[in-house]
C-alpha positions as CSV (number, residue, x, y, z in Angstrom):
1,X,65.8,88.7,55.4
2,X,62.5,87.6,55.1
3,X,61.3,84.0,55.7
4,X,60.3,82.1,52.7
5,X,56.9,81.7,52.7
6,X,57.6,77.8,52.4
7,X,58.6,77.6,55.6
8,X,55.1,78.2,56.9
9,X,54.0,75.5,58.9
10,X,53.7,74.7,62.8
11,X,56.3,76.4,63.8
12,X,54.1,79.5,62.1
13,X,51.4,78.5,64.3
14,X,53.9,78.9,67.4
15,X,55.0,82.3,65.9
16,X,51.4,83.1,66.0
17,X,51.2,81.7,69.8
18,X,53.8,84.3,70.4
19,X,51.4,86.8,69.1
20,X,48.6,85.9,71.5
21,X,51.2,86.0,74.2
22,X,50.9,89.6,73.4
23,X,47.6,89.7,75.3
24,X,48.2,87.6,78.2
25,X,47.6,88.7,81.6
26,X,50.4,88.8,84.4
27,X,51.6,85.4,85.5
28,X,54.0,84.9,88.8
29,X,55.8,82.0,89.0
30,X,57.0,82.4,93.0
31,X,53.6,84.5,94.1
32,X,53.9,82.0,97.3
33,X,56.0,81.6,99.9
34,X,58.8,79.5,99.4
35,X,59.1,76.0,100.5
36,X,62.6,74.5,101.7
37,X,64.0,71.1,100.8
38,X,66.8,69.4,102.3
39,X,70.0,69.7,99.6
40,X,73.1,67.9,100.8
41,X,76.3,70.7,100.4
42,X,79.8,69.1,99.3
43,X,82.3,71.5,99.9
44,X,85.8,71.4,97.9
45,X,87.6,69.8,101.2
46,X,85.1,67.0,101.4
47,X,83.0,68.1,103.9
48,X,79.3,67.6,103.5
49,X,76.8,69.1,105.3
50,X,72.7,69.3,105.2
51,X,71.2,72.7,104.4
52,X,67.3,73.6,103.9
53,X,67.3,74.9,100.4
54,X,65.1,77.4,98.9
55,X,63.0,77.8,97.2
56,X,61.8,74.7,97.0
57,X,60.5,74.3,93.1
58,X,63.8,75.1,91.8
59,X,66.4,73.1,93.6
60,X,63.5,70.0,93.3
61,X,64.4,70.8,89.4
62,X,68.1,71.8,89.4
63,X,69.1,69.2,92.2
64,X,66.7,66.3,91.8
65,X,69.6,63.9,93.7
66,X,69.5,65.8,96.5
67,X,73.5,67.3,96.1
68,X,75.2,70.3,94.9
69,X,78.5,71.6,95.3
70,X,79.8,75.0,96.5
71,X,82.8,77.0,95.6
72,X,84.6,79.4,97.4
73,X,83.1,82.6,98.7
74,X,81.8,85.3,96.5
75,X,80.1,87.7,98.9
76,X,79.6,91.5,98.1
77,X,82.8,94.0,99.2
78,X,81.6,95.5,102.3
79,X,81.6,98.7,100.9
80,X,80.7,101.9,102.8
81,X,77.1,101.7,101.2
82,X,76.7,98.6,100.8
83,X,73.8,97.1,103.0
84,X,76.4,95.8,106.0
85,X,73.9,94.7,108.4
86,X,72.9,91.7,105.7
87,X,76.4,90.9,104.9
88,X,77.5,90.6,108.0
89,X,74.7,87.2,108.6
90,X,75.0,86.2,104.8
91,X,77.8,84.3,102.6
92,X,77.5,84.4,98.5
93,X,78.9,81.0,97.3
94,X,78.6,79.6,93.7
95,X,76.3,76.7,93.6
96,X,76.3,73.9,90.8
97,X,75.5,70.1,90.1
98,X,77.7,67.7,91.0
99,X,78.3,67.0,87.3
100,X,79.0,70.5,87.3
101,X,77.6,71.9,84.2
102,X,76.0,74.4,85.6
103,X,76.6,77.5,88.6
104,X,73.6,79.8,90.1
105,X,74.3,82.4,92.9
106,X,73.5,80.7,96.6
107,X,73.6,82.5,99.7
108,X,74.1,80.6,103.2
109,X,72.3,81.9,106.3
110,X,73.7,79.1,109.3
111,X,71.8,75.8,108.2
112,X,69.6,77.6,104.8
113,X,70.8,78.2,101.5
114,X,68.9,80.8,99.2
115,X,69.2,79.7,95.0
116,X,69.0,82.4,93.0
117,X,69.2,82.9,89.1
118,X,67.9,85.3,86.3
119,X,66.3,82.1,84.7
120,X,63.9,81.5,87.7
121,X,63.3,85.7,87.8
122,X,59.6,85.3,88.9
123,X,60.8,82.9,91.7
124,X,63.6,85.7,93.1
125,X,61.4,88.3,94.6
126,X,59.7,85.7,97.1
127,X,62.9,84.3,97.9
128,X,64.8,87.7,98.5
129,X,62.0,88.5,101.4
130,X,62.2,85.1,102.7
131,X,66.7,85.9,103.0
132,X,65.4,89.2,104.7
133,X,63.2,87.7,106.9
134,X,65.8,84.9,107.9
135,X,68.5,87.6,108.7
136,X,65.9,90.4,110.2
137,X,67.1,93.1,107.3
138,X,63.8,94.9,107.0
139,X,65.0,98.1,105.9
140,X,64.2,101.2,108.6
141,X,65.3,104.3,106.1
142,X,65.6,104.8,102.4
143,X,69.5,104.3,102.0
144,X,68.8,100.9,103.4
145,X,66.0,100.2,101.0
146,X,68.2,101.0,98.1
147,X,70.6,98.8,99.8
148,X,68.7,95.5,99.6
149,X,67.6,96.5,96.1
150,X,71.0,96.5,94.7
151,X,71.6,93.4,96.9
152,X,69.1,92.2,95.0
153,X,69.8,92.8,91.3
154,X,73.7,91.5,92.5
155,X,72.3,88.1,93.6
156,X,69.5,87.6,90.9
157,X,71.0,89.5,87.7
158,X,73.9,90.6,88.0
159,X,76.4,88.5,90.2
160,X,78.8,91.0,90.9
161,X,81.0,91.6,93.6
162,X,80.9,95.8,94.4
163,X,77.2,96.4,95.2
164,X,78.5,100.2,94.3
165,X,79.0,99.1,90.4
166,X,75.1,98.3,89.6
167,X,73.7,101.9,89.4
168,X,74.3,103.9,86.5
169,X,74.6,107.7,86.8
170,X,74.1,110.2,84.4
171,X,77.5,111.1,84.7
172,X,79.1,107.3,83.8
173,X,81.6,106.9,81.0
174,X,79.1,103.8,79.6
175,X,75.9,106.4,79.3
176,X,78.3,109.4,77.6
177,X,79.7,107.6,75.3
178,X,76.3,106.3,74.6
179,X,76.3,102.4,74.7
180,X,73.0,100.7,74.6
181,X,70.3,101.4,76.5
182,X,68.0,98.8,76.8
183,X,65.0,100.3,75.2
184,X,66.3,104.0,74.9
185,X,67.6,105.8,71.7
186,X,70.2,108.5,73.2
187,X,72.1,108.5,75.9
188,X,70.2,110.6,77.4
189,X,68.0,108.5,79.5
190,X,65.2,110.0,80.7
191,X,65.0,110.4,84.8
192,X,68.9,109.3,85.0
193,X,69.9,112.5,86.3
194,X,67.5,111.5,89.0
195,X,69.0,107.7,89.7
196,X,68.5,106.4,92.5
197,X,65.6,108.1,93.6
198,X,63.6,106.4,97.1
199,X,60.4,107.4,97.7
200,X,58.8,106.3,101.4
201,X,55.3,105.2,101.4
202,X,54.4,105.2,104.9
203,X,57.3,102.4,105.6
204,X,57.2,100.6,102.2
205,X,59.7,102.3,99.6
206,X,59.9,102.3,96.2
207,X,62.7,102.0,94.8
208,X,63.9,103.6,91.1
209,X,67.3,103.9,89.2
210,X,69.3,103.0,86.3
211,X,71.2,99.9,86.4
212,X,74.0,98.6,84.6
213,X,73.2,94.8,83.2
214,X,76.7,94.0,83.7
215,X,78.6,96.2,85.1
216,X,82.3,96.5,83.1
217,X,80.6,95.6,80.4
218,X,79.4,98.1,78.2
219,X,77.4,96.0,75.3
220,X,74.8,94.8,77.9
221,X,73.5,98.5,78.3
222,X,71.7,100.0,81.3
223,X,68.1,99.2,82.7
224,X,65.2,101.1,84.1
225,X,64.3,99.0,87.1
226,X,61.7,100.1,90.1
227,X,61.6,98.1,93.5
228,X,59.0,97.6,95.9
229,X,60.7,97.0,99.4
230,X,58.9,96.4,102.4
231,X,58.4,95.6,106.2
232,X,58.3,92.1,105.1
233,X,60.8,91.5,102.1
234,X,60.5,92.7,98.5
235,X,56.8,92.4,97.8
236,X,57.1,93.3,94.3
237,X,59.5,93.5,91.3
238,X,58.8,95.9,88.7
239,X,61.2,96.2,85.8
240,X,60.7,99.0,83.3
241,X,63.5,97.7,81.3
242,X,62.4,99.0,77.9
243,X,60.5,102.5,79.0
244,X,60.3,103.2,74.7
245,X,59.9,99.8,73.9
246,X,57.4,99.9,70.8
247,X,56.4,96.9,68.8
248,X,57.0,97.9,65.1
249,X,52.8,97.7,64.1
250,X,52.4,100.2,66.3
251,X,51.4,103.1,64.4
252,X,51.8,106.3,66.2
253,X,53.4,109.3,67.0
254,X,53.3,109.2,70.5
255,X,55.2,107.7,73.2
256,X,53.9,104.3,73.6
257,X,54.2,101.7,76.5
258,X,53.1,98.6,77.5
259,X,49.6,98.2,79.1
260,X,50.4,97.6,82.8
261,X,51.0,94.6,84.3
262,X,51.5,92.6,80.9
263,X,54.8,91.7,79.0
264,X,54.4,92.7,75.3
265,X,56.5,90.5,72.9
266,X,58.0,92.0,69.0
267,X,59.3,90.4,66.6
268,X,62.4,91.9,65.5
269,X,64.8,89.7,63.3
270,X,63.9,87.0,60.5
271,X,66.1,85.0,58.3
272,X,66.9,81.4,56.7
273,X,70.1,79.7,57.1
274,X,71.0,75.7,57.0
275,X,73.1,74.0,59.1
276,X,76.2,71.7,59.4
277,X,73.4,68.4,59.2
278,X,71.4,69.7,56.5
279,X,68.4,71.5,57.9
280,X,67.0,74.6,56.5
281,X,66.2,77.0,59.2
282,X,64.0,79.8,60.2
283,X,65.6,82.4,62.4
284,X,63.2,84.9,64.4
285,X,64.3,86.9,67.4
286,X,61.4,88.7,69.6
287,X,62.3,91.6,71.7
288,X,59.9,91.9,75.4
289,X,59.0,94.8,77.2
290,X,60.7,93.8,80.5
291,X,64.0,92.7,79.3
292,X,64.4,89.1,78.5
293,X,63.6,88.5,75.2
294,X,63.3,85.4,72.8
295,X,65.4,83.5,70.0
296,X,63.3,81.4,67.8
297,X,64.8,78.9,65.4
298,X,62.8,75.9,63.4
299,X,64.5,73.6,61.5
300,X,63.2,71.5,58.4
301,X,64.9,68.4,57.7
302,X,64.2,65.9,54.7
303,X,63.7,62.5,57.1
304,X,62.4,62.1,60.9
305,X,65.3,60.2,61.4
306,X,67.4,64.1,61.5
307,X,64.7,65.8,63.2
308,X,65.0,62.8,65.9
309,X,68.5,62.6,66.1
310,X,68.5,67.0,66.9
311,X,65.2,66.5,69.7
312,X,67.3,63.4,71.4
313,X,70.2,65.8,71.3
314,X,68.4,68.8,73.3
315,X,67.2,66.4,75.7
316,X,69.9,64.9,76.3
317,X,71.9,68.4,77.2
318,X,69.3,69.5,79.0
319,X,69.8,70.4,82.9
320,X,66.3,69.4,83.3
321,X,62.8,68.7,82.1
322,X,60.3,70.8,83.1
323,X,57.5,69.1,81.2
324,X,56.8,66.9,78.5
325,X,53.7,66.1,76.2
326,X,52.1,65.8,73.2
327,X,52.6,69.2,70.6
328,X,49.3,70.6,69.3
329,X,48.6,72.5,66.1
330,X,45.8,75.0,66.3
331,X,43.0,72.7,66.0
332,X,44.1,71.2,68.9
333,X,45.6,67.8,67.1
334,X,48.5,66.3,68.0
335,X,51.8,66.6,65.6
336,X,54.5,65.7,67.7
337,X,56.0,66.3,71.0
338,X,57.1,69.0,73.1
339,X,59.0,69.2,76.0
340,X,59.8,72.4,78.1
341,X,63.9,72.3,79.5
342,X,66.0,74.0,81.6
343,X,69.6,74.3,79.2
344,X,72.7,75.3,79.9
345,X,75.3,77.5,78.1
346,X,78.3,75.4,77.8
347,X,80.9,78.4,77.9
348,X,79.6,80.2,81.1
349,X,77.5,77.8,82.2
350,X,74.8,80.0,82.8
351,X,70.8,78.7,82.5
352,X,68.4,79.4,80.1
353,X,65.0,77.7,79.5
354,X,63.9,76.1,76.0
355,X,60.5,75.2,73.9
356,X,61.1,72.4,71.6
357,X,58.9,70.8,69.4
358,X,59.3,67.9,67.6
359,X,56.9,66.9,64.5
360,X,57.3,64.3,61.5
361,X,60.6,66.3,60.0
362,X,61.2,69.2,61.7
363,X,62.0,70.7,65.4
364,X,61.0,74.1,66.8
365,X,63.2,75.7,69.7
366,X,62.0,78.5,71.5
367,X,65.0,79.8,73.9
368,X,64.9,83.1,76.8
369,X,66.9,83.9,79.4
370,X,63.5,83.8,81.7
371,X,61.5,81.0,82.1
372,X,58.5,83.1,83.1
373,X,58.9,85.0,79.5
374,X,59.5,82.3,78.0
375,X,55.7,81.0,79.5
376,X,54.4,84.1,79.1
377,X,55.1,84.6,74.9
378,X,53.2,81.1,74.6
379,X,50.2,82.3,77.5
380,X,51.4,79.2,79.1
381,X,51.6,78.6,83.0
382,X,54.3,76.1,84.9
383,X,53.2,72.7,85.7
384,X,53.6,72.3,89.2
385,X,56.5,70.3,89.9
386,X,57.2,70.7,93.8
387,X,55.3,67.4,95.1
């Protein structure tokens, strides 16, 4: 369904913003080393105990009183390929506020704990080669290398317990039977006959295979992912999640991808619909060539006193603020207000990040998986929140 051409207004503009995000260069949201910051552990017998917590921009924003509670341990099964000599130093926990209302994936290392979660993707690479560094896992062969990439995807994406579940194989029931592929149009992905391949550049090895999203769960689909591992940690994530992703206005015949280094956003679903306290809505959903992609709703109401009423409500689920000011139109004048969140997804209680703008009647949200997509489809970069 096609949106009526009523609804045009700022939330266009941000559609168009979304547009321009098309041609924004690469952003990395954890390029530096990681900073610790002490983060108090309360443990389900009442013990409590001081950890350095890392990395230090995310638990500043998750855990801004300086607590969090662990649940039971969720480490990896040591499985005969699974990367032993980092389980053996590490233990998975479930971490979460002490209002609990939300959990991300820690891992302890004696006095450290390592925060991990697919909405802070950008931040995950630095903080995987600081958890390699602090248990001296530098991998010395390529089964190794494979190892800590699978280590990897389990403690950032896919929070699973058999490290031996995440690669998908040509000869899986899920690719067969042809479930989705992110990005792929028959089961037959191209290279999967291959997955995992290694390939050893003089002591740095790059990593490529097929992965399943979440493994036992066929809708999520499988994912084209390639891993720089190091000497030093991983010094580079690079996901080639949709390797046929094609924005629609493309027009050719030949197999198009995304410029390199860049995340290219589509739209790929519009509608109207009106909810339960009378807005009238605009639905958009934007696909992105590296996997997290973005869910778009603006909502028209006929007083500020319902647009209000929905912004106070977002805020006042919200995890945490990221940032907060004025909302521009295209001539640079302000509207409104905006605010950048951190959400939560009641039922799982999973993360997700938010845009929402609020104007005279209406309120725009702007919702992705990734915090760094989310930044990048607006060619926005993260305030710096750390001191």
């Amino acid at each position: 369904m096609q949106s009526r051409p009523e609804n045009m207004g700022v939330g266009q503009k941000l559609a168009m913003a979304l547009l321009a995000g098309i041609l924004c260069g690469p952003w990395a949201l954890g390029s530096e080393e990681p900073g610790s910051v002490p983060l108090k552990i309360h443990r389900s017998d009442g013990r409590v105990a001081p950890y350095r917590a890392y990395p230090e921009n995310v638990v500043k924003l998750l855990f801004p009183k300086g607590d969090a509670l662990i649940g039971a341990d969720e480490s990896p099964e040591k499985s005969p390929t699974a990367p032993i000599s980092i389980l053996r130093k590490i233990q998975v926990v479930e971490v979460s506020d002490t209002d609990q209302r939300f959990n991300v994936t820690g891992v302890i290392v004696g006095d450290q704990l390592f925060i991990f979660d697919g909405v802070f993707a950008d931040n995950d690479p630095a903080t995987m080669s600081q958890l390699m560094r602090a248990t001296a896992s530098s991998p010395r062969g390529k089964e190794e290398a494979l190892d800590v990439a699978k280590l990897y995807l389990a403690l950032s994406h896919c929070r699973i317990a058999d490290l031996d579940q995440i690669v998908a194989y040509k000869g899986d029931d899920s690719v067969e039977a042809g479930y989705p592929q992110h990005g792929q149009e028959t089961p037959d992905l191209r290279g999967v006959a291959h997955s995992p391949e290694v390939v050893d550049e003089r002591g740095t090895y790059i990593v490529d295979f097929y992965a399943h999203d979440a493994p036992g769960d066929p809708t999520k689909g499988v994912s084209h992912w390639r891993i720089v591992v190091g000497p030093n940690g991983l010094e580079a994530r690079l996901s080639a999640h949709h390797d046929q992703f094609r924005p629609f206005y493309v027009r050719t015949d030949k197999q198009w991808t995304p410029p390199p280094g860049k995340v290219i956003f589509a739209q790929e679903i519009m509608g109207d619909g009106f909810t339960e306290d009378g807005a009238r809505t605009d639905l958009q959903s934007w696909g992105s060539s590296d996997g997290p992609g973005l869910s778009r709703v603006h909502y028209y109401y006929k007083s500020h006193e319902s647009a209000e009423k929905r912004m106070q409500d977002y805020l006042n689920k919200a995890v945490a603020i990221v940032e907060t000011r004025p909302w521009l139109d295209s001539q640079g004048k302000s509207v409104g207000t905006e605010t950048i969140l951190i959400g939560t997804n009641d039922a799982k209680k999973s993360l997700y990040a938010s845009f929402v703008g609020e104007d005279a009647t209406t309120v725009l949200e702007v919702s992705c998986s990734s915090l760094g997509n989310l930044l990048r489809s607006m060619d926005r970069e993260l305030p710096d929140w750390r001191h």
